[in-house]
DOSETOR-69016 format. One record per residue (C-alpha): x, y, z; chain; residue number from 1. Coordinates in nm, 3 decimals, padded with zeros to 5 digits. Each point is the difference from the previous one (the first is absolute). Layout:
REM DOSETOR-69016
      xx      yy      zz chain   n
       X       Y       Z     A NUM
...
REM end
This chain:
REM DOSETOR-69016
      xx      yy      zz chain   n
  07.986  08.295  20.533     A   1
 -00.108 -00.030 -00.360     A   2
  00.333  00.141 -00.142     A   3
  00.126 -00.274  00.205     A   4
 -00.215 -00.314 -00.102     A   5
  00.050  00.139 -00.374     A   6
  00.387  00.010  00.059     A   7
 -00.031 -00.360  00.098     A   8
 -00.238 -00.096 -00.305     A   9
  00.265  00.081 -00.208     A  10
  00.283 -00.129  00.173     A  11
 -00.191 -00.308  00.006     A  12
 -00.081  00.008 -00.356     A  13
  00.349  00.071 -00.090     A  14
  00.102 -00.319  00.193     A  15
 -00.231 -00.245 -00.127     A  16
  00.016  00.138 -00.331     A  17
  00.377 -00.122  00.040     A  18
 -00.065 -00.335  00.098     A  19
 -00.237 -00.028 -00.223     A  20
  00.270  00.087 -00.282     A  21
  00.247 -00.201  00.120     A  22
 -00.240 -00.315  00.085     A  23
 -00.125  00.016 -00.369     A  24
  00.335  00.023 -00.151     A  25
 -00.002 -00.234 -00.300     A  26
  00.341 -00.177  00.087     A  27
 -00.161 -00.166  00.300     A  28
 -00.287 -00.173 -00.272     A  29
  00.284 -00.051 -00.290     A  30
  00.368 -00.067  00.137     A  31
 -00.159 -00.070  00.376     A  32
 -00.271 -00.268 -00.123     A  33
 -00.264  00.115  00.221     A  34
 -00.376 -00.085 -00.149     A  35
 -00.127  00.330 -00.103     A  36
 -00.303 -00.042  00.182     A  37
 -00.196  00.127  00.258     A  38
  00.125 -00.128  00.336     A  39
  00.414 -00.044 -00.094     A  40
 -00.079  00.372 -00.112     A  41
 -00.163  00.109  00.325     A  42
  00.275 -00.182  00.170     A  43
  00.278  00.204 -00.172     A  44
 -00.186  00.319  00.099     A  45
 -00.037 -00.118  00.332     A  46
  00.375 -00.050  00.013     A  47
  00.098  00.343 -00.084     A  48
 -00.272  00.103  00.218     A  49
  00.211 -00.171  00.291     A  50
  00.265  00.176 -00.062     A  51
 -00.152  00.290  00.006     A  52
 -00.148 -00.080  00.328     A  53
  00.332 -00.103  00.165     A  54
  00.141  00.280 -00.090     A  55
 -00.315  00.266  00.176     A  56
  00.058 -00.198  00.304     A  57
  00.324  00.108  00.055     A  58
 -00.036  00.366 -00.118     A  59
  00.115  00.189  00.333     A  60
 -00.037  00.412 -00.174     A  61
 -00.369 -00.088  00.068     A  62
 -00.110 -00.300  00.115     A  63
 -00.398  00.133  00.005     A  64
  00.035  00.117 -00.332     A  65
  00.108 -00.335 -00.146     A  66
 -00.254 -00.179  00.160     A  67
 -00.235  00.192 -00.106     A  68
  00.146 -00.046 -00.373     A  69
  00.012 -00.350  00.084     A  70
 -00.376 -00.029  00.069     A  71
 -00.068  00.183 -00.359     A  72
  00.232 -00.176 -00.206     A  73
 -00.201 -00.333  00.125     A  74
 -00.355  00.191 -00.085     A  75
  00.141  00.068 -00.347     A  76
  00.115 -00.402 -00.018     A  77
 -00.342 -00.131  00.070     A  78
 -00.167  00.258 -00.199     A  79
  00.194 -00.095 -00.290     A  80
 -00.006 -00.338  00.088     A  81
 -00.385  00.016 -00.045     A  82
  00.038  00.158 -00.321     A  83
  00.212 -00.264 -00.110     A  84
 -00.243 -00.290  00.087     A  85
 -00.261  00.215 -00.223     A  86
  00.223 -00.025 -00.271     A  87
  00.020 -00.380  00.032     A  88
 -00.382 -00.007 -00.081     A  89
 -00.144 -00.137  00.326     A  90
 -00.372  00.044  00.116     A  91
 -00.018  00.325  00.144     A  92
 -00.198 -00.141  00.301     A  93
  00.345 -00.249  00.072     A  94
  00.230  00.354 -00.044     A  95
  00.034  00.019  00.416     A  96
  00.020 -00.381  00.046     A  97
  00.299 -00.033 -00.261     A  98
  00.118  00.316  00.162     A  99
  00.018 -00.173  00.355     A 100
  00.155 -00.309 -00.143     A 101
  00.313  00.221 -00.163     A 102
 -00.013  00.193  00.332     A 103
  00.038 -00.316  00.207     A 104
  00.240 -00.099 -00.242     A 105
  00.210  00.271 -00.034     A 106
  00.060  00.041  00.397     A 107
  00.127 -00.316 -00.019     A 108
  00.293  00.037 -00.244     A 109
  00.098  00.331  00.245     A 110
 -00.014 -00.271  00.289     A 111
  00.259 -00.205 -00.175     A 112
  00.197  00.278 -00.106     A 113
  00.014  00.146  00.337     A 114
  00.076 -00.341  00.120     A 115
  00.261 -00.067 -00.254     A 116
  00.212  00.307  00.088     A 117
 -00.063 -00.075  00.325     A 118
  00.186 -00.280  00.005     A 119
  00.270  00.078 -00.230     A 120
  00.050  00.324  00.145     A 121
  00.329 -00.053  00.135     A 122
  00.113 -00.203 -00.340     A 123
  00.308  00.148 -00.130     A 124
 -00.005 -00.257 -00.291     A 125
REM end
């Protein structure tokens, strides 16, 4: 339904807007010594919006639901992914190109992370 989709717009929103706060958080570029730069900036995003993920997987009140939110909070990434390759000042005829390259790139760090706690699952340490 369309009360439905727009519930999920702006549950989506919500959620990437919080990643997005806490992947741009200034400690990360000042006390963390992360590059503040394109791609260690992406990547901190991309982080949060792991966690994020993770955490919709295992929703069990509605599992549909948070799929669904799931799918839109990765629409919203991309979309604001492509805005922030704009903002870098690329040729607007590379935008998509650049955009497949952080794409590829970015389901690669949620490989390793997946892997990661995948292995250390069980670590109590």
């Amino acid at each position: 339904s369309f009360q439905g989709q727009q519930k999920r717009i702006i549950l989506g929103e919500r959620l990437f807007r919080s990643a997005q706060y806490r992947g741009n958080d200034p400690i990360w570029y000042t006390e963390g010594r992360i590059p503040f730069e394109f791609r260690p900036r992406h990547a901190m995003i991309t982080m949060h919006i792991w966690f994020l993920h993770k955490r919709l997987l295992i929703d069990t009140v509605d599992p549909h639901l948070a799929l669904l939110v799931q799918e839109e909070l990765f629409d919203i990434l991309w979309n604001d992914t492509r805005a922030r390759i704009r903002a870098e000042g690329v040729n607007e005829l590379t935008v998509n190109k650049h955009l497949k390259d952080v794409q590829q790139l970015t389901f690669l760090h949620l490989t390793h992370y997946d892997h990661a706690f995948q292995e250390f699952a069980n670590d109590d340490g």
